[in-house]
MDAnalysis code that builds the backbone (N, CA, C; Angstrom):
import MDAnalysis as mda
import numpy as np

u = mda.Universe.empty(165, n_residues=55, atom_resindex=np.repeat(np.arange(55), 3), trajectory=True)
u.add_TopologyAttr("name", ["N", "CA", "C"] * 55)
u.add_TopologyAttr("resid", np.arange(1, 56))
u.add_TopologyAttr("resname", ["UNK", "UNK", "UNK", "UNK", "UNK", "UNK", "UNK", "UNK", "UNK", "UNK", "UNK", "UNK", "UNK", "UNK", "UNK", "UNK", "UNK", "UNK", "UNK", "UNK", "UNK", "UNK", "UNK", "UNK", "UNK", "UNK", "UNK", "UNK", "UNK", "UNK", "UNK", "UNK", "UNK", "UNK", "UNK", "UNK", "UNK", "UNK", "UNK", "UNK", "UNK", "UNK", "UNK", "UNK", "UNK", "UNK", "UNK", "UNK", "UNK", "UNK", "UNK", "UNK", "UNK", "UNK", "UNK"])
u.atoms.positions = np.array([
    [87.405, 120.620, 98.095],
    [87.797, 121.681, 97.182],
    [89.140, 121.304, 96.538],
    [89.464, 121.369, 95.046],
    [90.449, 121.094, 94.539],
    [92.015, 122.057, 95.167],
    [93.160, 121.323, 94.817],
    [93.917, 122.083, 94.942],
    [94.133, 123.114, 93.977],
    [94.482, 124.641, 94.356],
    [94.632, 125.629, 93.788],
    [96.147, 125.236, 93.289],
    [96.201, 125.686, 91.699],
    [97.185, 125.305, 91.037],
    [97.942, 126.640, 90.509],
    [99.318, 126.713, 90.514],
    [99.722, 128.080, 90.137],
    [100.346, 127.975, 88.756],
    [100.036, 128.497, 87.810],
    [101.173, 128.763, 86.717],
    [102.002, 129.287, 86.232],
    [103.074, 129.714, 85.631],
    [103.971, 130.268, 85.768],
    [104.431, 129.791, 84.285],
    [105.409, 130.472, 83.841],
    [106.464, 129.988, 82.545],
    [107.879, 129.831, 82.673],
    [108.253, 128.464, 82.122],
    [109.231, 127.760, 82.179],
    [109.975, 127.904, 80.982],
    [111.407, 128.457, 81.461],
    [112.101, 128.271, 79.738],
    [112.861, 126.971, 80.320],
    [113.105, 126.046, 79.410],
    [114.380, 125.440, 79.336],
    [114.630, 124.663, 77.731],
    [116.062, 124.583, 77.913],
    [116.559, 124.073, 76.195],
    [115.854, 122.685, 75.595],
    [115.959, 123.063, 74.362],
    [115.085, 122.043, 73.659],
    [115.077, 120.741, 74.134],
    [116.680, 120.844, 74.125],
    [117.543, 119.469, 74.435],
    [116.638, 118.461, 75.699],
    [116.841, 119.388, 76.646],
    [115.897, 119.277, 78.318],
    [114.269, 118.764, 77.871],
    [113.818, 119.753, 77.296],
    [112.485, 119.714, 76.881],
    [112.335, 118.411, 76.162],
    [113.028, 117.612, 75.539],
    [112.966, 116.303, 74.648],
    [112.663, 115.362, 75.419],
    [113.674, 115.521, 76.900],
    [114.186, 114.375, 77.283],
    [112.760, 114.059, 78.179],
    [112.467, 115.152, 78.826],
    [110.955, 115.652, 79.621],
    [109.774, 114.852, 78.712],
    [109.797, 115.031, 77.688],
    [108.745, 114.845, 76.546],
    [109.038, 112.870, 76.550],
    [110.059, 112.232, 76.197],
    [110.423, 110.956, 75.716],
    [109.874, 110.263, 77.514],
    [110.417, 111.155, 78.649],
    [110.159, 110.371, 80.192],
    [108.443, 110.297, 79.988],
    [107.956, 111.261, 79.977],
    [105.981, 111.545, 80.195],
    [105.724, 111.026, 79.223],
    [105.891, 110.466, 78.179],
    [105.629, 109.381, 77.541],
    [105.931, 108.036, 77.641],
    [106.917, 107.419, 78.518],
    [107.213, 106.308, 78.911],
    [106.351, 105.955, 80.479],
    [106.154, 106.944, 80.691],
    [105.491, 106.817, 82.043],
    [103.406, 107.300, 81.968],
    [103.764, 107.575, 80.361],
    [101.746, 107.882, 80.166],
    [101.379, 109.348, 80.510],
    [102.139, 110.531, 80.916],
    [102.032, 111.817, 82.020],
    [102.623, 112.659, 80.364],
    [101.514, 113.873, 80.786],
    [102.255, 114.779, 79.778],
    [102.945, 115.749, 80.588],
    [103.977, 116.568, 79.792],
    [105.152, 116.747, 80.233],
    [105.224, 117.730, 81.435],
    [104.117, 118.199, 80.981],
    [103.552, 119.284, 82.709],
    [103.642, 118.061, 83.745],
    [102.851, 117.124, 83.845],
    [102.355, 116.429, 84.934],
    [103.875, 115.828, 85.623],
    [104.791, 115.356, 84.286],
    [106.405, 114.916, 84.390],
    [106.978, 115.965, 85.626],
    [107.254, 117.079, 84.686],
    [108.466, 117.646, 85.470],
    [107.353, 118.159, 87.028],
    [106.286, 118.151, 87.158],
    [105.713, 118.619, 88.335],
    [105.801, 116.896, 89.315],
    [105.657, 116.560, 89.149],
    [105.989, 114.883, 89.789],
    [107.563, 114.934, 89.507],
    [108.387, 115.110, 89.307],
    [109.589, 115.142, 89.374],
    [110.390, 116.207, 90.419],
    [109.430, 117.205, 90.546],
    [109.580, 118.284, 91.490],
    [109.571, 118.023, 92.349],
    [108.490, 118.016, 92.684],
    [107.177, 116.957, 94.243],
    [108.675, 115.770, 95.174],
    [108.896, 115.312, 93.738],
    [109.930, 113.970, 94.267],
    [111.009, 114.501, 94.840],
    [111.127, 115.139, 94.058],
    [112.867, 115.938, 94.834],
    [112.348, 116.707, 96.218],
    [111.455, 117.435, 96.350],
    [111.112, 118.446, 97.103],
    [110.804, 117.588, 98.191],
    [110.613, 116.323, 98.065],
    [109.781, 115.432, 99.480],
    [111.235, 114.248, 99.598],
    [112.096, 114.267, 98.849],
    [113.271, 113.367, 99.067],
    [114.279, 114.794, 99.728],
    [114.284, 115.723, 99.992],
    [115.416, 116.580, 100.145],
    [114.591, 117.278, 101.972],
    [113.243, 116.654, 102.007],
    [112.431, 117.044, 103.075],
    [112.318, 118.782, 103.202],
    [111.900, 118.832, 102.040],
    [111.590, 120.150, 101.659],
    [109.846, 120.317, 101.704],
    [109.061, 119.293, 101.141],
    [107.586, 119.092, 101.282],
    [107.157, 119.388, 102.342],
    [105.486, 120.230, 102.466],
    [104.884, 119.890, 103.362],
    [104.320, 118.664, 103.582],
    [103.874, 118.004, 102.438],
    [103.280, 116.683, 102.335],
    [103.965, 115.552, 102.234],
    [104.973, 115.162, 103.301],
    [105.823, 114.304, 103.180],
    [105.367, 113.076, 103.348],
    [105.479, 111.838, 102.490],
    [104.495, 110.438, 103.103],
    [105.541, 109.460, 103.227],
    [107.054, 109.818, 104.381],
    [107.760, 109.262, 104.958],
    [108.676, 108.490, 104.008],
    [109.349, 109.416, 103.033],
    [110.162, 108.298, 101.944],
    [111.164, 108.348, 102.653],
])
């Protein structure tokens, strides 16, 4: 069964939003997939994750 995904709305400044947009394009990820893999990263580097795969 897939993971259940939650959505929600995000403000942040254009400025932010660019830089989000120029990374998920250097990396192939649109900008949802960016800042949610950017999350994930912090959240599992700060050992905040449940799904930690020992970084």
């Amino acid at each position: 069964m897939p993971e259940k995904r939650k959505q929600f709305p995000l403000r942040m400044s254009e400025e932010l939003y660019q830089t989000y947009e120029r990374w998920a394009s250097d990396e192939f990820r649109s900008v949802n997939a960016q800042i949610e893999a950017v999350l994930s990263e912090a959240a599992s580097k700060l050992g905040r994750s449940k799904n930690q795969n020992g970084s």
